[in-house]
Phi, psi and omega in degrees: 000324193277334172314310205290293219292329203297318190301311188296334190269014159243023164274304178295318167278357189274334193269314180323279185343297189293292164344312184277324173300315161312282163346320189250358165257032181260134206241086151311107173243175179241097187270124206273315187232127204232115180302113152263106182304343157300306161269342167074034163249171228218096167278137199255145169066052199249163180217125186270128165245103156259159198211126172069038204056330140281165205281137173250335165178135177242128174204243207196336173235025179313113148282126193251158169274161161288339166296355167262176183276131194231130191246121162279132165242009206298323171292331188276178194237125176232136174259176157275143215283148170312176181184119198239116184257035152193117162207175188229083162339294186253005163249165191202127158230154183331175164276143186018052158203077165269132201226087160289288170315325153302330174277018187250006177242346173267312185246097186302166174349281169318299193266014175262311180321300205306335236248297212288359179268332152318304154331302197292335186267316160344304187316282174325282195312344206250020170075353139342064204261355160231157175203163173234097167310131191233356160116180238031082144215044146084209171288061164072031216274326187259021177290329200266325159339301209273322196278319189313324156295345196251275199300028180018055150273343216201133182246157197179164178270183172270172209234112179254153213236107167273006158083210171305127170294148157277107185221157159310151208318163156084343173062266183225357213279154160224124167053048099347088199301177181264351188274002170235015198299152193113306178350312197281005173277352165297352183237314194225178163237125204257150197202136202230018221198155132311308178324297168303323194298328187278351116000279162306296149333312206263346173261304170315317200278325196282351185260009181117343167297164194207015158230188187213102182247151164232135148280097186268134148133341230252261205282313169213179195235129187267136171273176209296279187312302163324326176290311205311327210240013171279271192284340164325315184274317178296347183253011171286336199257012180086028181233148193266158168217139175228149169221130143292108172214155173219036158121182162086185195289352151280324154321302193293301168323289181327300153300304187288350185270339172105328196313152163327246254220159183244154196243107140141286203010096193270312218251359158332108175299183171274321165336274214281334172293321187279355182275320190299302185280001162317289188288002176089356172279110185309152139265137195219082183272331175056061200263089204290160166289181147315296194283059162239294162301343201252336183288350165299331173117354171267173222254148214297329196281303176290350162290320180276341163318277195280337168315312161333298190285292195310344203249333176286338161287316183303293199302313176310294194317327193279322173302259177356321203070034151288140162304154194228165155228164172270145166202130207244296177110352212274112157264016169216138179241151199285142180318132172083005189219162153238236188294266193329315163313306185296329203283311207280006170300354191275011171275021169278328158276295196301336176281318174330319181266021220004072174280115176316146157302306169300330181287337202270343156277347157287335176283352279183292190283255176301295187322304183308328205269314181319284207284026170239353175071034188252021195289358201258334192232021176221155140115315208245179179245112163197183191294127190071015172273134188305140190264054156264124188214103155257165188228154190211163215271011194232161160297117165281352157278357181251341146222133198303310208289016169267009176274008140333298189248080177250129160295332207232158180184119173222126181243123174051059200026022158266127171289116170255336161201155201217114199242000000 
C-alpha cells in the first residue's frame, strides 16, 4: 500500500509540476498604450498575455499567475510588429552612383546573402518583424537568407520572398552591349509569352518563392492576358503577384489582370486609382523624399520634382480609398544612416501629403498583413494572433516619426530587444 500511495503522490506532483511549468512560461506584458490596428485607434491599459509564441488573450483585466514573466510597458505606446512590403535587402550602391548592372560581375551571391542578412538584422531591431523582399538578389541570394533564419544561424524578420524578377526581354537593363547579352540573368527572368511567365512562376517557387513580382513598362509592357497567366499560376501554389508599373496602359492591363498589388505607380491618374480601388488593388507606392531621389544622382531641381509628383499621388490615392500597404524600395542608404533610417526618410512625404498618422501604421500593420495575405494571424494585437509586438516611448499619432525610435522588439514571443 505504502508503495501504491508513493507511486500516486508523484504522480500527482510530476502532473502539478508540469503544469505549473507550462503555466509559467507565459510572458505578461503591460501595455500602457496598445495600437488596435483595425480602428487605427490607441487603447489605454491593456494586458498581452503570450504563450507558445502566440497571443493567448488581451484585455484590460486580465489575470495572471505569479510564476509569470511580466514585461512593464506601461509608459510605452505598443504595436504591432512593422512590416515593409517592397525592400531589396542584399543591394547597396554608392551615394549618387548607382551601378546596378555593374554589380552583377563585382558581387557574387555569397556577398549579396552576406549583406542581406545584415540588413535583415536592421531591419528586425528597428521593430520590421515582417518584409517582402522583391527581388535584385543576385542568384536566389535571399532564398539561402530565409533558411539561415528558420535554422537561428541569422536573426530577422520573416521574409516573404519573390525569387527573380519576372520581365519583358532585358529585364530592368538598358545598352546592353549583345557580347554581354543575358547579363541581366543574374536578376531577372525574361519572359515574352504567357507560356513563359507561367514558366517563370514555376521556377521562382521551386527556388523558394512565396510571392510573385513582374515588371511591365521599363523595356516592354505585358498585356491583360500575360498578367492573367501570372496570377493564375501563383494562385496555384497560394501566391500573390505584384507589378513594378508606373501608369499608363501598362498599369491598367495590370489592374485588370488581376495582380495584388502595383509596386510604384508613380504616374498613376485618377482614372486608373478609381480602377484600383474598384478592383481590390494595392498600392505599394515606395513613396521616396527629396533626400532619397537626390541620393539616386539627380539634381536638387529634379529631386524636388519628382518628390513632388510622388505626394500629389499619395494625397489622390488617399482621397480615392485606394488600399495602400507601407513600402520603401531604398538600395543606397543615406551618408551617415543606415538602411532603416534611410528607408523611413520616406515619411517625410506621407507627412507632406498630410496622411493621418493612424492610417500610415495601418499601412505598416493590418493593411500589409491584408496584401501578403496573413491578416488573420499577422498585422493586430489580438487573441491567436502571432506574437510580433513592439514598443516605442513617444505617441505615434501626434508625430509618425516616434516609430523611429523602438525600444522594444519581440519576434514569434521571443524578446530580442529590450531597452
Amino acid at each position: 500500500m505504502k508503495l501504491k500511495a508513493m507511486k500516486y503522490f508523484f504522480f500527482i506532483t510530476a502532473n502539478i509540476l508540469f503544469a505549473i511549468s507550462i503555466y509559467a512560461q507565459n510572458t505578461v506584458i503591460k501595455a500602457g498604450h496598445l495600437f488596435d490596428s483595425k480602428t487605427g485607434k490607441f487603447l489605454s491599459n491593456q494586458i498581452i498575455v503570450v504563450k507558445d509564441g502566440k497571443i493567448l488573450d488581451v484585455g484590460s483585466n486580465l489575470k495572471y499567475a505569479n510564476t509569470d514573466k511580466v514585461i512593464d510597458l506601461s509608459n510605452s505606446w505598443i504595436l504591432p510588429g512593422l512590416m515593409d512590403c517592397h525592400v531589396h535587402i542584399t543591394s547597396n550602391f554608392p551615394f549618387r552612383n548607382v551601378g546596378i548592372s555593374q554589380s552583377y560581375t563585382t558581387e557574387s551571391s555569397a556577398f549579396r546573402a552576406l549583406r542581406g542578412g545584415y540588413v535583415a538584422k536592421q531591419l528586425l531591431n528597428a521593430g520590421f518583424t515582417t518584409i517582402k523582399e522583391i527581388g535584385n538578389d543576385a542568384n536566389y541570394a535571399s532564398a539561402d537568407i530565409i533558411k539561415a533564419i528558420k535554422n537561428g544561424w541569422a536573426e530577422g524578420p520573416d521574409i516573404f520572398y519573390a525569387g527573380k524578377i519576372i520581365a519583358p526581354y532585358g529585364g530592368q537593363t538598358k545598352g546592353i552591349n549583345i557580347e554581354n547579352e543575358h547579363l541581366w540573368d543574374f536578376e531577372f527572368i525574361d519572359a515574352d509569352t504567357p507560356d513563359e511567365i507561367k514558366k517563370a512562376v514555376r521556377k521562382n517557387i521551386y527556388y523558394g518563392a512565396n510571392v510573385i513580382k513582374l515588371v511591365s513598362g521599363d523595356n516592354a509592357y505585358y498585356n491583360i492576358e500575360d498578367i492573367k497567366a501570372a496570377v493564375d499560376e501563383a494562385n496555384k501554389f497560394g501566391c500573390k503577384v505584384s507589378v513594378h508599373v508606373m501608369g499608363g496602359d501598362a498599369a491598367k492591363n495590370v489592374i485588370l489582370g488581376g495582380a495584388a498589388a502595383i509596386e510604384h505607380g508613380i504616374n498613376l491618374n485618377d482614372e486608373l486609382l478609381s480602377l484600383m480601388k474598384e478592383k481590390g488593388t494595392f498600392l505599394v507606392g515606395t513613396d521616396f523624399s527629396f533626400d532619397n531621389w537626390y541620393a539616386y544622382g539627380m539634381d536638387s531641381l529634379k529631386a524636388k520634382f519628382m518628390e513632388n509628383i510622388i505626394i500629389d499621388r499619395l494625397k489622390r490615392a488617399y482621397k480615392m480609398g485606394v488600399k495602400m500597404a507601407f513600402g520603401t524600395d531604398i538600395i543606397i542608404d543615406l551618408p551617415g544612416l543606415n538602411r532603416v533610417q534611410t528607408n523611413l526618410k520616406i515619411l517625410q512625404s506621407w507627412k507632406a501629403a498630410e496622411i493621418p498618422s493612424s492610417y500610415i501604421l495601418q499601412t505598416m500593420t493590418i493593411f500589409a498583413a491584408e496584401l501578403l495575405g496573413v491578416e488573420k494571424s499577422k498585422g493586430a494585437l489580438e487573441k491567436s494572433y502571432t506574437a510580433d509586438i513592439i514598443a516605442i516611448n513617444k505617441n505615434p499619432l501626434e508625430d509618425i516619426d516616434a516609430i523611429k525610435n523602438v525600444s522594444f522588439v519581440m519576434k514569434q514571443g521571443k524578446i530580442l530587444k529590450q531597452e
